[in-house]
C-alpha positions, 0 to 999 in steps of 0.5 A: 663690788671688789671685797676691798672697797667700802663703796658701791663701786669696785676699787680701780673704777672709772665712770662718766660725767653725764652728756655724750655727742649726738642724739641717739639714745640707742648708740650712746646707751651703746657706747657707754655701757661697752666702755664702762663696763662696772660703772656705766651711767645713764647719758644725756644728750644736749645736742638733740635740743631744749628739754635734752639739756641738764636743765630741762632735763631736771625741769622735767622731773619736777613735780607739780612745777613747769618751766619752758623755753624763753629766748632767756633760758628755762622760764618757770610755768602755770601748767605743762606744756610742749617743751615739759612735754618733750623733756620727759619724752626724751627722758624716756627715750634715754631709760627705754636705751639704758634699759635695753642694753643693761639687761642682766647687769648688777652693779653701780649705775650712775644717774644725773640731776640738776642740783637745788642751787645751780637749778635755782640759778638757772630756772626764771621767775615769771618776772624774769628774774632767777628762782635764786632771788626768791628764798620761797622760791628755792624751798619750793623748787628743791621740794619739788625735785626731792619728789621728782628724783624719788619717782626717777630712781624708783624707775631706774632701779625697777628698769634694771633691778641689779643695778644699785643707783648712784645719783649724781647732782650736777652743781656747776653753779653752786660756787657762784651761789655761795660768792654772790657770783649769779647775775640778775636779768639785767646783768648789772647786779649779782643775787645776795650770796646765800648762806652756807648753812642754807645751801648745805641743809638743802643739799642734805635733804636731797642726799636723803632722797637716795635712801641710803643709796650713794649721792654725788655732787659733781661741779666742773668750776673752780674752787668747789666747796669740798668741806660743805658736800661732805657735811652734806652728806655727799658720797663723792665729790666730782670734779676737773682736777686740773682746776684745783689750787693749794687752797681745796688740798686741806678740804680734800684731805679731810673728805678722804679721811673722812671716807668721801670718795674723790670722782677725779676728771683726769682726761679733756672732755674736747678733741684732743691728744689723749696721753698713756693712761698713767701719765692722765693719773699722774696729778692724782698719784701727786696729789695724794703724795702731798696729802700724805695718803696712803697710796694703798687707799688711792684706788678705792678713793678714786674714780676716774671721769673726764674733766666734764661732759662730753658733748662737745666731743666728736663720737670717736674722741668721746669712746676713746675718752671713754675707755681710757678712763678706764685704762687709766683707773687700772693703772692706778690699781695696779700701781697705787705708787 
């Protein structure tokens, strides 16, 4: 940890959203260790099927809950079966990976979850319709990924005890839950908007099963809820900062201040011309200017990732993204102004 920064990662830092191109475990733990360095994460790898998505990744943390594939999406069951069964084979496979080629390391390690809303979203009922529907039905799922998230990091820190875990909720979908936005089975009705201080509470009470340790809520949609996480208690907020408007920069403003680190996704997570790294930060240097922040805290309040996952990028475009996030964080270090 650099002895200016009051957070679990060096000043200067870049780290990954979560997914990577392909299916190989071993290449991916590879590739993101190499290139990130003092902040690698664990990848997820979407390519190789259901149960490696971050769905049924997350469903098969669960405890004492089950879920399997439908022609709709992931389905809520009575028992495991062979698609849980997969999930959590394909999670090992990925902690076997992770651990081989973090031998000796000691640092920030991010890891990633689905979060209470956006798998409330996601998950069906038997009948078919969201988990969203049924309050009951949230309480019980965010209990059962409270326990399964305590199981997963108490794995994480005994595979590479240097390493101090920071959990990443993944919550795409939690704008939409706020707004009424989620649609029913039928697609001809939206679920009632839940209440803010509903959704906050329970995303407390998962920042909790970190014990102490940094969580992050990422979400890659528009007008993330930048007040809510920090009340919440979230560490960091991740983020496309291509898809802010005027309307979060007085939120942002405040989470700064009040020492939320902003985990900025700077660089396209698709194929395409990457610009020189100083140019990828220059909305975050402006950003800051018209916040009025000191830039002498810019480096330590920004982590620089894609703009979301990159599993949808080739191999080649994924490590490049890679190392030049960090190259880009660097440049902010060195030249905050």
């Amino acid at each position: 940890m650099s002895e200016n920064s009051t957070y679990a990662w060096a000043a200067g830092a870049a780290t990954g959203v979560g997914s990577m191109p392909g299916g190989d475990a071993r290449e991916a733990a590879k590739t993101v260790t190499g290139s990130l360095e003092t902040f690698p994460h664990l990848p997820e790898l979407p390519a190789r099927g259901p149960g490696a998505d971050m769905i049924g990744r997350t469903a098969g943390m669960l405890v004492e809950v089950y879920a399997h594939v439908e022609p709709s999406g992931w389905r809520i069951s009575d028992r495991p079966g062979r698609d849980t069964r997969r999930a959590r084979a394909w999670l090992g496979e990925d902690l076997d990976a992770l651990e081989e080629f973090t031998q000796g390391y000691q640092g920030p390690l991010k890891v990633s979850a689905v979060g209470p809303w956006t798998l409330a979203a996601a998950l069906e009922l038997r009948n078919g319709e969201a988990a969203l529907s049924d309050p009951g039905a949230c309480r019980d799922l965010a209990a059962s990924l409270a326990e399964g998230l305590r199981g997963h990091l108490a794995d994480v820190r005994r595979r590479v005890p240097g390493a101090q875990v920071v959990l990443q909720l993944d919550e795409p979908s939690l704008t939409a839950v706020l707004q009424g936005r989620v649609k029913s089975a039928s697609g001809y009705r939206t679920h009632r908007a839940v209440d803010r201080a509903v959704v906050e509470g329970a995303l407390r009470e998962l920042v909790g099963v970190a014990a102490g340790g940094p969580v992050i809520v990422h979400s890659c949609a528009p007008e993330v809820p930048f007040g809510l996480l920090r009340r919440a208690g979230a560490a960091g907020i991740s983020f496309d900062i291509g898809l802010l408007t005027e309307r979060e920069e007085e939120a942002i403003g405040e989470a700064v201040e009040g020492g939320t680190a902003l985990f900025a996704g700077v660089v396209p997570g698709t194929d395409g011309r990457l610009s020189d790294p100083a140019g990828s930060v220059m909305g975050v240097r402006t950003l800051w200017r018209r916040l009025g922040l000191s830039p002498g805290t810019l480096a330590e309040s920004v982590v620089v990732t894609p703009s979301c996952g990159l599993a949808g990028a080739s191999p080649a475009y994924a490590r490049s993204v890679l190392a030049h996030c960090v190259r880009a964080a660097r440049s902010l270090a060195d030249n905050p102004e």
